[in-house]
C-alpha positions, 0 to 999 in steps of 0.5 A: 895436648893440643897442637898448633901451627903458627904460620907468620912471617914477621918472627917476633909477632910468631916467636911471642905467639909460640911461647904464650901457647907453650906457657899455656902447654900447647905445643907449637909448630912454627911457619915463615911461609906457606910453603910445607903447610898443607903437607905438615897438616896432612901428616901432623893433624894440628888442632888449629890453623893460625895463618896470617893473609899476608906471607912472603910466598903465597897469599894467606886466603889462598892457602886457606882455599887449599886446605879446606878442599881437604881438610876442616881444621879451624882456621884462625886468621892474624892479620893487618888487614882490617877491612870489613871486605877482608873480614868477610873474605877470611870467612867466606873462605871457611875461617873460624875468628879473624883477629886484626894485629895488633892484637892481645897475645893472652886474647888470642890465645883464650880465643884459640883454646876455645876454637879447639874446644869446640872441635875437639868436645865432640861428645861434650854437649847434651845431644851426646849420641843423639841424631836427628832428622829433618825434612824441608820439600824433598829435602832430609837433614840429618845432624849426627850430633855424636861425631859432629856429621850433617847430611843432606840427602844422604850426601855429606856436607863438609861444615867448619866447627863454627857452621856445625855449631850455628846449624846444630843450635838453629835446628834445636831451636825448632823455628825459634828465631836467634839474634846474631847476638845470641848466635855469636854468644852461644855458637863462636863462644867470643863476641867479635868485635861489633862483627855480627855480620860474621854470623851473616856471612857463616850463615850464607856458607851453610846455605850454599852447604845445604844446597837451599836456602830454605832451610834458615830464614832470615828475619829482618832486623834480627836474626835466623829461623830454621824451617826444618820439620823434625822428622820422628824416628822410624817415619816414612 
C-alpha cells in the first residue's frame, strides 16, 4: 500500500485530501508545518511528497531544496500561488506536478497515483532488465533501465522519476525529434494545464544533470532530439 505525506497548513484543504486517499486505500500521514518533514521522510520512506509552498514555518520551495539533497522522492506541489514564475520554480527545484488551489480533490489524486506509479513500476516497461550505453565526444550514458539508474562517466546522476522518464523516452527515440506534446503525454502521464514549458524547464535540469547540453537538442517550434550515438555491447 502506498504512502503519502500531506504537508499544508490550512486543516480543512489537508483533512479533505487525507480522507480522499484513505478512500482511495492510500495511507496518510498529516503535516501543518514543515518542521519534522525531512526526518519522517528519512525514517518512513513515503511514495509521494504533496507539499504546499506557502507554510507557516518555512517556505515550501525551501523545503523541497533540502529534501532533494538527499532524497528523489516525487514532489507534488499544492499551492495558490499560480504564477508561470511560481510553476516554473516548483520544478526547477525538482517538483514532479505542480497543482494550483483551488483544485479537483478526485483530480488530484488520479495525478498523484500516477506519479507513484512511475517510481514505484520499475520493472514494468518493455526495457525490463535492459541497459544501454551512449556516447556523445568523450561523454557515456549509461540508462539502467531495470533499477531507473542513469550514469555519466561512471558518475551517478540524481534524476526525479519525471527526468528518468523524459531521458530514457528521448534516448529510445535514437534522434527522433518528440513534441513537448507527446513528452508530456508519454513521460508525466497527465497534460498540464497548457504547461508545455514544464517539459522545457525538465529538460534544463537534465542538461544541468548531464553536465552537457549536447546531449538533447532543442529543435525549435517543436520539441527535443537526443544526439547520444548508441554504444553496441562489448565496443571499446
Amino acid at each position: 500500500m502506498a504512502l503519502v505525506f500531506i504537508v499544508e497548513d490550512n486543516q480543512l484543504i489537508r483533512e479533505a485530501v487525507s480522507q480522499y486517499f484513505q478512500i482511495d486505500g492510500t495511507d496518510v500521514v498529516e503535516f501543518s508545518q514543515a518542521s519534522g518533514v525531512t526526518d519522517a521522510i528519512e525514517t518512513q520512506n513515503p511514495d509521494l511528497l504533496i507539499l504546499d509552498v506557502m507554510l507557516p514555518d518555512e517556505n515550501g520551495f525551501v523545503l523541497a531544496k533540502q529534501i532533494r539533497r538527499s532524497s528523489d522522492i516525487p514532489i507534488m506541489f499544492l499551492t495558490a500561488r499560480e504564477s508561470e514564475s511560481d510553476r516554473i520554480t516548483g520544478f526547477e527545484i525538482g517538483a514532479d506536478d505542480y497543482v494550483v488551489k483551488p483544485f479537483s480533490a478526485k483530480e488530484l489524486v488520479l495525478r498523484a497515483k500516477a506519479l507513484i506509479r512511475r517510481t514505484s513500476n520499475k520493472g514494468d516497461d518493455s526495457e525490463t532488465g535492459l541497459s544501454a550505453r551512449w556516447v556523445l565526444g568523450d561523454s557515456e550514458l549509461l540508462l539502467d533501465r531495470k533499477r531507473h539508474r542513469a550514469f555519466i562517466n561512471g558518475d551517478e546522476l540524481s534524476l526525479t522519476a519525471s527526468e528518468w522518464k523524459i531521458l530514457s523516452y528521448l534516448a529510445s527515440y535514437d534522434e527522433a525529434v518528440r513534441t513537448r506534446r507527446s513528452i508530456l503525454g508519454e513521460c508525466l502521464d497527465y497534460l498540464h494545464d497548457g504547461s508545455e514549458r514544464t517539459v522545457d524547464t525538465h529538460i534544463a535540469n537534465i542538461r544541468n544533470k548531464l553536465k552537457d547540453d549536447d546531449w538533447i537538442e532543442t529543435v525549435r517550434g517543436y520539441g527535443y532530439r537526443f544526439c547520444g550515438e548508441m554504444k553496441a555491447d562489448g565496443e571499446a
